[in-house]
Every structure is written in structure tokens, then in C-alpha cells.
C-alpha positions in Angstrom: 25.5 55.2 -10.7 24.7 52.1 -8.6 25.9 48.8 -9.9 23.6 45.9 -9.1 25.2 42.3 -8.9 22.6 39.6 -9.6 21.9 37.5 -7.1 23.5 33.4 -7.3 20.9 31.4 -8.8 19.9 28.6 -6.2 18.8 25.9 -8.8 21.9 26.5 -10.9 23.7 25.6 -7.0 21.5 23.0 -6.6 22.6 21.3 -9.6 25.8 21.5 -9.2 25.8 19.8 -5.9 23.0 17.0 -7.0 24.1 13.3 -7.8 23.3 12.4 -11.1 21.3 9.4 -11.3 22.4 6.5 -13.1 20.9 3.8 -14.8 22.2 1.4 -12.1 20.6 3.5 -9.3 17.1 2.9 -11.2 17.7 -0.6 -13.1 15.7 -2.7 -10.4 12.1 -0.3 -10.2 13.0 0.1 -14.1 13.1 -3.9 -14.4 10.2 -4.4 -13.0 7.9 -1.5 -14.4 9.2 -3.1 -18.1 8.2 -6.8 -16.8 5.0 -5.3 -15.1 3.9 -3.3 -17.8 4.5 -6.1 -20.5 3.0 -9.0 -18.6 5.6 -11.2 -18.2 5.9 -10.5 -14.8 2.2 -11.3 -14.1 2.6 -14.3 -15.8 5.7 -15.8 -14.5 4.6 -15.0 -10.7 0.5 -15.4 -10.9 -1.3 -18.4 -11.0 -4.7 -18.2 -12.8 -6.9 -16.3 -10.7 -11.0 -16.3 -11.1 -12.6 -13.7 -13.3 -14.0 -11.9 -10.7 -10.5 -12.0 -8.3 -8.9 -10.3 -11.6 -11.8 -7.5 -11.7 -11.0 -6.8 -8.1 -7.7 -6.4 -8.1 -7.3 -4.0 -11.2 -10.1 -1.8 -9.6 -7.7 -1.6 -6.9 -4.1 -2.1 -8.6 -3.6 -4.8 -5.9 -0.8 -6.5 -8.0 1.1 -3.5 -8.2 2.3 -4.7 -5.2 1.5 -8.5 -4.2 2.2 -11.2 -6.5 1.0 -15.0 -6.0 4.3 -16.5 -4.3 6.9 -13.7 -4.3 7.4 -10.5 -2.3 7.2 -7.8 -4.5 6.3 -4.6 -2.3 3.8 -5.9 -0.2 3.6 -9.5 1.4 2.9 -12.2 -1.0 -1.1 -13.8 -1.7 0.0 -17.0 0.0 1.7 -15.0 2.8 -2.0 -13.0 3.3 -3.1 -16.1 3.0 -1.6 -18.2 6.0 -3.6 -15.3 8.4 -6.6 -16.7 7.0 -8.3 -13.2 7.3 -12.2 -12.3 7.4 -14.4 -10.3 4.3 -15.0 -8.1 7.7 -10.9 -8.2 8.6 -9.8 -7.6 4.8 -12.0 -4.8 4.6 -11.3 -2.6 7.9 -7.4 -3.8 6.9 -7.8 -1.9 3.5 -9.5 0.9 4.6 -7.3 1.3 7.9 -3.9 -0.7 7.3 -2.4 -1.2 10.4 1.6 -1.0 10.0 2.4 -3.1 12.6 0.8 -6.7 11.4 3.9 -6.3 8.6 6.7 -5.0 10.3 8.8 -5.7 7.2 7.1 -4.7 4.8 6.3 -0.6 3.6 3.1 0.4 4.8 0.3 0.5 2.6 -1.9 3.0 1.7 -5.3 3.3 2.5 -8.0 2.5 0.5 -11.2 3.9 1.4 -13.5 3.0 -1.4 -12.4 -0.7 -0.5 -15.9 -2.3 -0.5 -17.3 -5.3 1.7 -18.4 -7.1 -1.2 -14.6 -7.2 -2.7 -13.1 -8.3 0.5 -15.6 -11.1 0.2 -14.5 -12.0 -2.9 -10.7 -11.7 -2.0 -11.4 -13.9 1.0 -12.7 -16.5 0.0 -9.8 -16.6 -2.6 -7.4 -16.5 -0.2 -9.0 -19.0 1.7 -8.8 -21.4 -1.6 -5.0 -20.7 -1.6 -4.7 -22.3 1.7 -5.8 -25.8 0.4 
């Protein structure tokens, strides 16, 4: 009779070589989410913002990432705002980020769906956050 040895399980190898993850390691992207998600963070870094500025950005989850004055993932709206971009800029820039106008920033995804009529609209906010 042939005796079979089961073979090493791989995830129970894996696990024993992972690093467990502590709160610390996931305090500042939990800190956020909780502020995010609860609103204080919208309203401690936004400023009011027109009706239809507000529809645009959730259809888009724009403040996931940009705030009014503070970096958050992406470049502030008053740091979009001093490169006093075009509807016809903002729009191709959406659809078709170009890295390399934020060097130190992660680059965005793109968003297709991005319409003309929205980068209009987010425009000519930005151009009011200028003044």
C-alpha cells in the first residue's frame, strides 16, 4: 500500500508569512471615511456650493477626492481653480486625465460619461472661486 502525504496548503503559508494589519496602519483612510461618510468633513472643508455644482459633483463623486481648500486625494477646488480651465478643457481633462499637469498628486481615473454641459457648470464655478 502507497501512502499519500497531502500536499502544504499555500494559503495556510501565506498566512503565516502576512503582516497583520493594525488599526494604526488603517487609522488615517479609516478617519476620513468616518468624517466623510458623516458629513463633518464636507462641512468643515466645503464652502456652500450652488445647487446645481452639488448635483454635479455627486453624479460624479468629485468630493471623494477634492475638497474646497485642502488636498485631500486630488488637488484642491481653489488649486483647479488658479489654471482657470475651459467647459471644453474640464471636459477632455475628465474624460482623458493627463498625469503629468499634477505631478504630485495620484492620477485620476477617467471619466467617460463626463458631459460638456457639467464641465460648464463646474467652470464657471471655478471661475467664481477665483474672485
Amino acid at each position: 500500500m502507497v501512502a499519500y502525504r497531502a500536499a502544504p496548503r499555500r494559503d495556510v503559508a501565506l498566512a503565516e508569512n502576512a503582516r497583520r494589519l493594525t488599526f494604526a496602519d488603517v487609522k488615517p483612510v479609516a478617519l476620513l471615511f468616518c468624517l466623510h461618510f458623516y458629513g463633518i468633513l464636507s462641512v468643515g472643508l466645503a464652502q456652500p456650493m450652488p445647487a446645481d455644482v452639488k448635483q454635479v459633483m455627486g453624479r460624479y463623486a468629485c468630493t471623494t477626492c477634492h475638497a474646497f481648500e485642502v488636498r485631500l486625494v486630488g488637488p484642491s477646488w481653489r488649486e483647479l481653480a488658479k489654471r482657470n480651465y475651459t467647459p471644453k478643457q474640464l471636459a477632455a481633462l475628465m474624460r482623458k486625465p493627463q498625469p503629468e499637469n499634477w505631478p504630485n498628486y495620484p492620477p485620476m481615473e477617467p471619466v467617460p460619461t463626463f458631459t460638456n454641459a457639467d464641465a460648464k457648470i463646474i467652470a464657471d464655478w471655478l471661475k467664481q472661486l477665483k474672485n
